[in-house]
KELONU-407126 format. One line per 8 residues: number of its first residue (from 1); their letters; for each residue y, x, z of C-alpha. Coordinates in steps of 0.05 Angstrom, whole numbers, plus 5000, padded with zeros to 4 digits. Layout:
REM KELONU-407126
NUM> a> Y/X/Z; ...
REM end
This chain:
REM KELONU-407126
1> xxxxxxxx> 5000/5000/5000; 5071/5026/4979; 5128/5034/5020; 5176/4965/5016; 5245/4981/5010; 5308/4945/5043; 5321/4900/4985; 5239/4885/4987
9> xxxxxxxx> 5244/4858/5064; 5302/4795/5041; 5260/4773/4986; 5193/4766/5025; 5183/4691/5048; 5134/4675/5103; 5080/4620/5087; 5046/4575/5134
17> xxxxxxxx> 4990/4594/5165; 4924/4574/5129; 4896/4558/5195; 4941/4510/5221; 4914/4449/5225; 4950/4386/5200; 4942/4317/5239; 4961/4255/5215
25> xxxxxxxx> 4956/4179/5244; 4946/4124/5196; 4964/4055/5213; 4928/3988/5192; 4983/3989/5131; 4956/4041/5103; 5016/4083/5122; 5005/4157/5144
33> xxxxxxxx> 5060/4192/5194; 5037/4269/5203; 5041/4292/5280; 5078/4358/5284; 5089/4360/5365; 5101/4297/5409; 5112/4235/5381; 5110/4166/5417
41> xxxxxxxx> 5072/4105/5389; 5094/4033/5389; 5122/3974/5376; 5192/3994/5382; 5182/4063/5414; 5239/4103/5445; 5227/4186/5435; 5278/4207/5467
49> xxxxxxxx> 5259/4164/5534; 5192/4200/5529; 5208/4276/5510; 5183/4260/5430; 5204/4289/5372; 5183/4230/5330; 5176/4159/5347; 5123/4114/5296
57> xxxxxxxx> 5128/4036/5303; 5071/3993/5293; 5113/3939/5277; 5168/3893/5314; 5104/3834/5297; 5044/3864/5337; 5060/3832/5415; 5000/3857/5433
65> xxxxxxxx> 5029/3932/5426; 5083/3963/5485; 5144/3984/5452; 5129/4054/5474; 5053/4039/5480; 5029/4116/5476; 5042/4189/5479; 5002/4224/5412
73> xxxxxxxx> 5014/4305/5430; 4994/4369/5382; 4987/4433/5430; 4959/4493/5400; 4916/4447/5343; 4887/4401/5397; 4917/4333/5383; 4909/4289/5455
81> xxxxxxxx> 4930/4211/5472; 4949/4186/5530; 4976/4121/5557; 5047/4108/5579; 5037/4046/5626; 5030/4000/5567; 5008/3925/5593; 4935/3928/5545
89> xxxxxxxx> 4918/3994/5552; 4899/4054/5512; 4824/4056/5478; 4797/4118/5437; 4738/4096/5407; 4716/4168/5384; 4671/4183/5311; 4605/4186/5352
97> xxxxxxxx> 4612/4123/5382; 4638/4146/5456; 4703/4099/5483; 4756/4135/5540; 4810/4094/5570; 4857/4148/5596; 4899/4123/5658; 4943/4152/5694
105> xxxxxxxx> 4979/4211/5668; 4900/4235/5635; 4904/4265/5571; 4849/4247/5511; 4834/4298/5462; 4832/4269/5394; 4779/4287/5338; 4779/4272/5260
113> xxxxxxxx> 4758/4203/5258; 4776/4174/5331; 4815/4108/5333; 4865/4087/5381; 4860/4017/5401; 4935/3992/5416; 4924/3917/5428; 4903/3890/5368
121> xxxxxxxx> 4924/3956/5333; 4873/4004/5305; 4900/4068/5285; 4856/4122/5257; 4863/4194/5271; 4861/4245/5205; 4851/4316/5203; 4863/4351/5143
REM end
């Protein structure tokens, strides 16, 4: 490998990492919203109330659904769920079969394939 020379360095760009992983929640609509760090789930969620960078509404329709229902969290390519004190609860129905109902402040990790159960709400969990 050569030497680079000043003018070398500026031109270089950086790429993203072929290893990160890429998480996305899709909604009964068939609309996907990528999760890049916190984002709060709902049906008229507040991020800001809940430290989220993103906020993804189910729908102002679905009663069944908190406005802020749940927290949906990316830390270090682990996607994890948890409940915010939403009246029906949070149910991960995971890929094999297994169902968690976090409470509390408990954490869920997610896999490709889980569903949340909001209410009447399914939403699917992708990996790509």
């Amino acid at each position: 490998m050569g030497q680079s020379s000043p003018d070398d360095i500026d031109a270089t760009r950086a790429v993203p990492s072929r290893r990160a992983s890429s998480w996305t929640l899709v909604l009964p609509d068939g609309s996907e919203h990528p999760i890049a760090a916190r984002s709060v789930i709902g049906r008229d969620p507040d991020a800001s109330a809940h430290g989220a960078v993103s906020a993804i509404s189910v729908g102002l329709d679905e009663k069944s659904v908190s406005k802020s229902h749940a927290l949906v969290e990316l830390v270090d390519g682990v996607l994890r769920a948890r409940d915010l004190g939403s009246v029906n609860g949070l149910l991960v129905v995971h890929v094999d079969g297994r169902e968690s109902e976090p409470e509390g402040d408990a954490w869920v990790t997610l896999l490709d394939g889980d569903e949340l159960e909001l209410g009447h709400v399914v939403v699917t969990v992708r990996k790509a």
